[in-house]
C-alpha positions, -999 to 999 in steps of 0.1 A, spaced: 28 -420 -219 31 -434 -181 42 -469 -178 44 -492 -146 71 -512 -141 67 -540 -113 99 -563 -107 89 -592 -84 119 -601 -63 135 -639 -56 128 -651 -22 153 -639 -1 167 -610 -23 179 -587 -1 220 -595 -3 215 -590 -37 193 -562 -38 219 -543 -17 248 -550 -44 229 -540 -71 210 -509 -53 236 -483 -57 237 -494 -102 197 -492 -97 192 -461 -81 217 -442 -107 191 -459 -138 163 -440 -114 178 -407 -108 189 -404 -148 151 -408 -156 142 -382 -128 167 -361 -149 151 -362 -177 119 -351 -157 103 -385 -164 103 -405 -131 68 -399 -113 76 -426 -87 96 -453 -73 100 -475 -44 103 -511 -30 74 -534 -12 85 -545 18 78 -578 29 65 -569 62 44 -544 75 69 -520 82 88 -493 63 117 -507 77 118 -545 70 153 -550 79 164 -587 72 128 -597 60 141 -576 29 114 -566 0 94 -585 -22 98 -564 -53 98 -529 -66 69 -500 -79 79 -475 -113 60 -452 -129 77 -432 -154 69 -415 -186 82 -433 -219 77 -433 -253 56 -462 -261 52 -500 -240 84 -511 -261 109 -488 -248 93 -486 -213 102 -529 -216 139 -524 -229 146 -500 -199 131 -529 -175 147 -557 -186 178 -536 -183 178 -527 -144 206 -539 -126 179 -560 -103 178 -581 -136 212 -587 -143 217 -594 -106 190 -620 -102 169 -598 -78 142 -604 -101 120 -634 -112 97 -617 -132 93 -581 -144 57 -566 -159 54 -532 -175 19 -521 -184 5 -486 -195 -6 -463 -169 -28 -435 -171 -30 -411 -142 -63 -396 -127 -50 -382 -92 -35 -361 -79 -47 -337 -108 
């Protein structure tokens, strides 16, 4: 089953979101791997895709797991976490309508 994962970031994450990033994205491209990533990306906390120093205020995942428990062990183990990017993470179930 799809999951979501939403991290909401820290004010002013972005130093630490940049240490972090490179132990992050390698979590991201094992699950596309495994075929299992349908998405992923960061909310900027402008309008822009480019925020530079206004940084992001968290992060989108969708991605296929097992069942809601395993889809919340793999969260709480993102590097964000462990690097206080974080506050608060939320994974819910997802089901997918479009694009068919």
């Amino acid at each position: 089953m799809l999951y979501t994962i939403i991290g909401h970031d820290v004010p002013d994450s972005l130093t630490k979101r940049l240490a972090a990033r490179p132990a992050h994205l390698a979590r991201l491209q094992a699950l596309q791997n495994e075929g299992r990533l349908i998405l992923a990306g960061p909310f900027p906390s402008v309008d822009a895709v480019d925020p530079g120093a206004a940084g992001f205020s968290g992060s989108l995942i969708v991605a296929e797991f097992a069942n809601l428990k395993d889809a919340e062990t793999w969260a709480q183990a993102d590097p964000y976490m462990a690097a206080g990017v974080y506050v608060q993470m939320q994974v819910k179930p997802f089901k997918k309508v479009f694009p068919i």
